[in-house]
C-alpha positions in Angstrom: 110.8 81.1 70.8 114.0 83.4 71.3 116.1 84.0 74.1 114.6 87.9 74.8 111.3 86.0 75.0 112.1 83.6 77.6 112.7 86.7 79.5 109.8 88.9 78.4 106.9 86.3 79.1 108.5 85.7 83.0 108.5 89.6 83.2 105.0 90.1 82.2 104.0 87.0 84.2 105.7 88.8 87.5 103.7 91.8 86.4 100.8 90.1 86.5 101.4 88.3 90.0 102.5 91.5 91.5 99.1 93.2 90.1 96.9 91.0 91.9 98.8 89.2 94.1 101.5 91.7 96.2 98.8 93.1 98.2 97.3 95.9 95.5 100.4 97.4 96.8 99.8 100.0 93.5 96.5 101.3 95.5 97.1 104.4 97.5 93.7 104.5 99.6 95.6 103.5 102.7 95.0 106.5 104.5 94.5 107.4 108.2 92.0 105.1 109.6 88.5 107.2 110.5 87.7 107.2 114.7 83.7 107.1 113.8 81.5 109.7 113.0 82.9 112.3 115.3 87.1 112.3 114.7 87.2 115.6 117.2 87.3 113.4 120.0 88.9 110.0 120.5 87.0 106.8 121.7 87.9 105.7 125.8 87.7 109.3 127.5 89.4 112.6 127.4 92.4 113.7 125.5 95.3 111.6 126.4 98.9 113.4 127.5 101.6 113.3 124.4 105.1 114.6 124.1 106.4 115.0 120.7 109.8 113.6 120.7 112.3 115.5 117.2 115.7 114.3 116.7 117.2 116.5 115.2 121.0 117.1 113.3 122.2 120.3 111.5 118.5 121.1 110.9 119.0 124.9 111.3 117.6 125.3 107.9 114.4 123.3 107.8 113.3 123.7 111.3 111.5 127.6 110.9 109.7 125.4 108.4 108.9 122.5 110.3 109.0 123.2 114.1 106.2 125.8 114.2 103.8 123.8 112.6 104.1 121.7 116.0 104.4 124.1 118.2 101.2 125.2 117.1 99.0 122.0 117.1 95.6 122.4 118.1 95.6 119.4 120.2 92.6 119.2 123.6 94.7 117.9 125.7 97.7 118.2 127.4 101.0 118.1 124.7 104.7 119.2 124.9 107.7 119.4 122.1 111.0 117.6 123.2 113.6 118.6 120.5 116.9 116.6 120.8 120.2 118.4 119.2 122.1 115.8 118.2 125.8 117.1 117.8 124.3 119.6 115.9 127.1 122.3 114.0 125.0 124.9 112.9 123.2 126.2 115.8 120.0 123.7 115.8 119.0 123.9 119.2 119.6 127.9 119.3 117.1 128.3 116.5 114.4 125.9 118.0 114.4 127.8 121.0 114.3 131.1 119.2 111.1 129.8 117.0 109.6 129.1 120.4 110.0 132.3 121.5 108.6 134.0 118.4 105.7 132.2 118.0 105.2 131.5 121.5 105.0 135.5 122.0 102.7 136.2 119.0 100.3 133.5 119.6 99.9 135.7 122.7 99.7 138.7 120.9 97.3 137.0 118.7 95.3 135.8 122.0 95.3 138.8 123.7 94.0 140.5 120.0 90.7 138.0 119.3 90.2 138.5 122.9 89.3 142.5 122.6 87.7 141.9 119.3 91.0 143.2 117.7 91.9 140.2 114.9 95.2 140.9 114.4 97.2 138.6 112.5 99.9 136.0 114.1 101.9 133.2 112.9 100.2 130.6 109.8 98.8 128.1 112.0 98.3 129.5 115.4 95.1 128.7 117.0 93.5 132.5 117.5 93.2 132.4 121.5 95.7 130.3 122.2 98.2 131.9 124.9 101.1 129.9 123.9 101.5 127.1 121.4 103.1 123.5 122.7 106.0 123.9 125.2 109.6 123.2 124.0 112.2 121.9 125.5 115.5 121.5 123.7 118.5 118.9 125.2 121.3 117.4 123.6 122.8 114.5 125.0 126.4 114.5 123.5 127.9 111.4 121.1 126.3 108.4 121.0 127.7 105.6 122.7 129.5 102.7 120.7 126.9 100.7 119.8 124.5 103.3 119.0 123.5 105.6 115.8 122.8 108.6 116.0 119.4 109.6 115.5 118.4 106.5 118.0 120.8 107.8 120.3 118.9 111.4 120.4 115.9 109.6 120.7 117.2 107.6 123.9 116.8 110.7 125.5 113.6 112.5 124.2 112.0 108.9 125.3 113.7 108.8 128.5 112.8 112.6 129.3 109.3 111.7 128.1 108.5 109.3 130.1 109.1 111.4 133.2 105.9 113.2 132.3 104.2 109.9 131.9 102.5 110.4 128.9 100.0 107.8 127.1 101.5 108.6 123.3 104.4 109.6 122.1 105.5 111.2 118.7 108.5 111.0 117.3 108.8 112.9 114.4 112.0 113.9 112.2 113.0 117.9 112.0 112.2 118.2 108.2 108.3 116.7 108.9 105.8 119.4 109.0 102.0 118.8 110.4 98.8 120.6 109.5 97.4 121.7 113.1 95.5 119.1 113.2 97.4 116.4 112.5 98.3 115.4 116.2 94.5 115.3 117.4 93.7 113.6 114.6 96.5 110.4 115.0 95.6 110.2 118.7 91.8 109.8 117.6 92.8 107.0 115.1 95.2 105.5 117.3 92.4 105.4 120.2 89.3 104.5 118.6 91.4 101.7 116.5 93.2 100.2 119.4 96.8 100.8 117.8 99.7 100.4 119.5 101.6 101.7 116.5 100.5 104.2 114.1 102.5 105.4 111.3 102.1 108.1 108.2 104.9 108.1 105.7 104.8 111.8 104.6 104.6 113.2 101.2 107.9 114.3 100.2 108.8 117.2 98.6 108.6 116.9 94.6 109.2 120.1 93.3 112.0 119.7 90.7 113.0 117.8 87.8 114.7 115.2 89.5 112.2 115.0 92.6 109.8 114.4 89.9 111.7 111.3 88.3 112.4 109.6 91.6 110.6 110.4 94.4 106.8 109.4 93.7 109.0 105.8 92.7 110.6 106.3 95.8 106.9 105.6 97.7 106.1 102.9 95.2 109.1 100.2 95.4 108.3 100.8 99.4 105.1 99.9 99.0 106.1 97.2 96.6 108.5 95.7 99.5 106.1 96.2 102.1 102.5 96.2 101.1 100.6 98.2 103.4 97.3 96.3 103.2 99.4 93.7 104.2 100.6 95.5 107.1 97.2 96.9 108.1 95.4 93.5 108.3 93.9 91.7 110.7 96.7 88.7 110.2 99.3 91.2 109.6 101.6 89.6 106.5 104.3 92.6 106.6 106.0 94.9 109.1 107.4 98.5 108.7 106.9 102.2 109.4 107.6 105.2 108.2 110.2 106.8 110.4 108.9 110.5 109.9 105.7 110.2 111.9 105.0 107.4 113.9 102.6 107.7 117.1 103.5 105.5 119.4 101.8 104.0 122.5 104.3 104.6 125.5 103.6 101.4 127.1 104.2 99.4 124.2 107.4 101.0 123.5 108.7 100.0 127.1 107.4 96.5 126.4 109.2 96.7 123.0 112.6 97.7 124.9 112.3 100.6 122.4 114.7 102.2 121.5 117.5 99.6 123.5 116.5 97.0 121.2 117.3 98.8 117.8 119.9 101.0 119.3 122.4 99.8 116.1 119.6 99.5 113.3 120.4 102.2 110.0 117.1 101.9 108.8 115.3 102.5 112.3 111.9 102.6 111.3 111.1 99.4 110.4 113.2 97.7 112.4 111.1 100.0 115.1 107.8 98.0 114.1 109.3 94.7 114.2 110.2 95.4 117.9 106.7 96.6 118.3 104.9 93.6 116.3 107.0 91.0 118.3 106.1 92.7 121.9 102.5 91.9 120.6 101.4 95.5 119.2 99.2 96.4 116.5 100.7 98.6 114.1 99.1 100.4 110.9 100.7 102.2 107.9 99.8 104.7 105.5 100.1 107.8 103.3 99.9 110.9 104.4 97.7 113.6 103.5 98.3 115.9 106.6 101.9 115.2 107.0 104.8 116.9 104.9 108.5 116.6 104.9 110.0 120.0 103.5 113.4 118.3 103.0 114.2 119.4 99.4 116.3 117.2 97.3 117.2 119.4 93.9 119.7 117.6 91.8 120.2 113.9 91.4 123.3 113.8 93.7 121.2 114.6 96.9 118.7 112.1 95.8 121.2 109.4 94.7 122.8 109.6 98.7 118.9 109.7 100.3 118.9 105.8 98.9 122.1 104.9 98.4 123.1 105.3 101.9 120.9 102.6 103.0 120.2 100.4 100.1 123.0 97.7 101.3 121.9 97.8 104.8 118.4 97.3 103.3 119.5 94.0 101.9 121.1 92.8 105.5 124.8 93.6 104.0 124.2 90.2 102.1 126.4 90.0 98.3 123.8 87.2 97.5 120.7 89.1 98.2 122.4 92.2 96.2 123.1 89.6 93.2 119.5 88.5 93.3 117.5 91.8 93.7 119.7 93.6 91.0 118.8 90.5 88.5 115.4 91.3 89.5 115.6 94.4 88.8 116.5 93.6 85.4 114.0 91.0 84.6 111.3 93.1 86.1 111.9 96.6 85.0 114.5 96.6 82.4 113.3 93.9 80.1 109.8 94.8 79.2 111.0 97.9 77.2 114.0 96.2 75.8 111.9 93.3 74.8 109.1 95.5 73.0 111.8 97.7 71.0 114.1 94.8 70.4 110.8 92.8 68.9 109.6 95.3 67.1 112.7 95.9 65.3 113.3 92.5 64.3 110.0 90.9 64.1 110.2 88.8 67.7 106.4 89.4 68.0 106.4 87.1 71.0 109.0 89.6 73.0 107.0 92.9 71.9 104.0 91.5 72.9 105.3 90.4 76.1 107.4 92.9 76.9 104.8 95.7 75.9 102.2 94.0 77.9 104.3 93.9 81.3 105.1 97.6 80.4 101.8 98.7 80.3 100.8 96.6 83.3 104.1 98.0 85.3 102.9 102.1 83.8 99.7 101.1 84.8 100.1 100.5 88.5 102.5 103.3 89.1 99.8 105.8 88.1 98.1 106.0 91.0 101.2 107.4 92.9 101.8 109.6 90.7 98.2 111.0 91.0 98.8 110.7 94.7 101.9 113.5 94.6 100.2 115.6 91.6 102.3 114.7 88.7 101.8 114.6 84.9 100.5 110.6 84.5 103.1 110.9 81.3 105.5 110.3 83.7 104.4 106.6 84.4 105.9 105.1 80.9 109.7 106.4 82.8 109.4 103.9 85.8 112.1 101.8 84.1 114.6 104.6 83.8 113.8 105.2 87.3 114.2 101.6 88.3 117.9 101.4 86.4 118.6 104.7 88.7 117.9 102.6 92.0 120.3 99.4 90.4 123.1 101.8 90.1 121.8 103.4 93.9 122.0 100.4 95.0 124.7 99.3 93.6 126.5 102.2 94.5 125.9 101.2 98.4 127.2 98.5 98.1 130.3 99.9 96.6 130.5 102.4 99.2 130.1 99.6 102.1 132.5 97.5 101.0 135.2 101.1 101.0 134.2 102.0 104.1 132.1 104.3 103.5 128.4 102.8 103.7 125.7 104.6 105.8 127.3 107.7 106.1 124.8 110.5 106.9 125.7 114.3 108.4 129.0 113.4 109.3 128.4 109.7 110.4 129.7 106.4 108.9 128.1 103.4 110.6 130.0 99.9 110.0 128.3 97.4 108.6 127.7 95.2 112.0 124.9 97.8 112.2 121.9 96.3 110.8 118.4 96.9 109.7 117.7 92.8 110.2 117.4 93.1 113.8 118.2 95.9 115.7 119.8 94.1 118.5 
């Protein structure tokens, strides 16, 4: 047997494993769990109190896209928008509190309309009859402390603020998500009716170009490779992450989590975020979104190539050894199948080519149902290795970066690399 063989036949026999054994990771029918027959109302009572709890950095741009879609939830109860400029440049909190005016003041209009059998038209998304839409209140609480990033740091204050109107959920939510009006009601009901102390939507991102195309639906997928959601989801739960973008929390299990204290230095916050939860004793659930958008766009490859690179190392604990390992992964489980087939075919190896092309067709195979999940062309699946080499260079790139100095930077920030996604503490 040749050498390209000995490393075909483990490939498609990792392929194989990770089809039926990684959790059907590949499946994307993890979707917000149903509260019974009637999912206007949650189980245990009324309508509990939330406050919505954005961090939010230089988002002047993406907030008139995001922010009134939660101003105007259509939520029973009693809810409230705490937006938290964090050191913002370009006038974040000015705009918030102008969107709040403006569609505060013609979901009046619109009220004070349907009330006289008028119908004239307000906002997208404004309940008709609504006076007002969710109340906002915009703070900023200055620099983080040493010790602190940035977006945690914001949220140290939204919680804190929260909690002074003693409120049974909260939801903290990034400035670029964006929620159908009934996206709110609709986590409270699951969270309620399921008995989660923890639930979490990652939202579908924003694939509108070329590039978007190539790597964000693979973006989803090695995340749900990494963390199986079934796994997280189970009764013995087996994995342990969020998605940072929308996560409804329970406010008493984030004060018995320490939240945020606890992962005050933690780059990749949301996972380390359910840990904290999971060892406080919570129950936690993950899942796509269908009612939950981030409007972020991410054109060309360079914006795309910092989204992942800027976190990658942290990702794998600032470790050389773990970086060695996962890139030779990488390699063996991505790279080689298509190698292995061409290479085979070419000169007759018909134990590669057969090996290889099997694990390709196995790997194409599972990738299509995320591809059918964001609406794109199933031709695309057969380009997962491409993509793969693109997150070995990302990766490798982070490391780079790290190692200069310059690892973790976002909006201005570099964070050292004693902050860490392993603990949080």
């Amino acid at each position: 047997m040749s050498t390209l063989a000995w490393f075909a036949i483990p490939s498609l026999a990792t392929w194989l494993w990770l089809l039926l054994g990684q959790g059907f990771f590949w499946r994307t029918d993890q979707r917000l769990p149903p509260a019974g027959e009637d999912r206007a109302s949650p189980a245990g009572g009324g309508w509990p109190r939330v406050v919505v709890v954005v961090p939010a950095r230089d988002e002047a741009e993406v907030l008139p896209l995001s922010l009134p879609s939660l101003l105007a939830q259509d939520y029973p109860g009693e809810a409230e928008v705490i937006l938290v400029d964090d050191g913002s440049t370009d006038g974040t909190g000015r705009v918030a509190t102008e969107l709040a005016e403006r569609y505060g003041a013609a979901a009046e209009r619109r009220g004070e309309s349907a009330a006289a059998g008028g119908g004239a038209a307000g906002p997208p998304g404004v309940p008709v009859g609504r006076r007002f839409g969710l109340p906002l209140t915009v703070v900023s609480p200055g620099e983080p402390e040493p010790g602190w990033t940035g977006k945690l740091w914001a949220l140290r204050h939204g919680i804190a603020l929260a909690r002074a109107r003693e409120p049974e959920f909260l939801l903290l939510t990034d400035a670029d998500i964006a929620h159908e009006p009934d996206s709110l009601r609709l986590l409270v009901a699951a969270a309620r009716a399921n008995d989660l102390d923890l639930v979490s939507q990652m939202a579908r991102l924003r694939v509108a170009s070329r590039w978007e195309r190539l790597v964000v639906p693979a973006f989803v997928y090695f995340f749900a490779q990494l963390y199986p959601f079934r796994w997280i989801n189970g009764a013995r739960p087996r994995a342990t992450a969020a998605a940072g973008g929308c996560v409804l929390l329970r406010t008493e299990t984030a004060v018995a989590a320490g939240v945020p204290e606890v992962i005050r230095r933690a780059v990749i916050d949301d996972v380390s975020l359910a840990r904290a939860v999971r060892r406080s004793g919570g129950r936690i659930w993950l899942g796509l979104a269908e009612r939950v958008d981030s409007i972020r766009p991410y054109p060309g490859l360079g914006e795309l190539w910092r989204m992942v690179s800027r976190s990658a190392y942290a990702q794998l604990r600032y470790n050389p050894l773990i970086l060695a390992g996962t890139v030779a992964g990488l390699v063996v489980i991505y790279l080689v199948p298509p190698v292995a087939l061409a290479a085979g075919a070419v000169t007759g190896d018909s134990a590669s080519a057969w090996a290889g092309g099997a694990a390709w067709a196995v790997m194409a195979g599972t990738y299509r149902p995320m591809l059918r999940y964001y609406r794109q062309p199933l031709w695309l699946a057969p380009l997962l290795p491409f993509t793969a080499l693109l997150y070995l260079l990302m990766t490798v790139d982070s490391a780079v970066q790290h190692y200069r100095g310059r690892g973790s930077a976002w909006k201005g920030r570099t964070y050292a690399g004693n902050y860490v996604s392993r603990h949080g503490d």
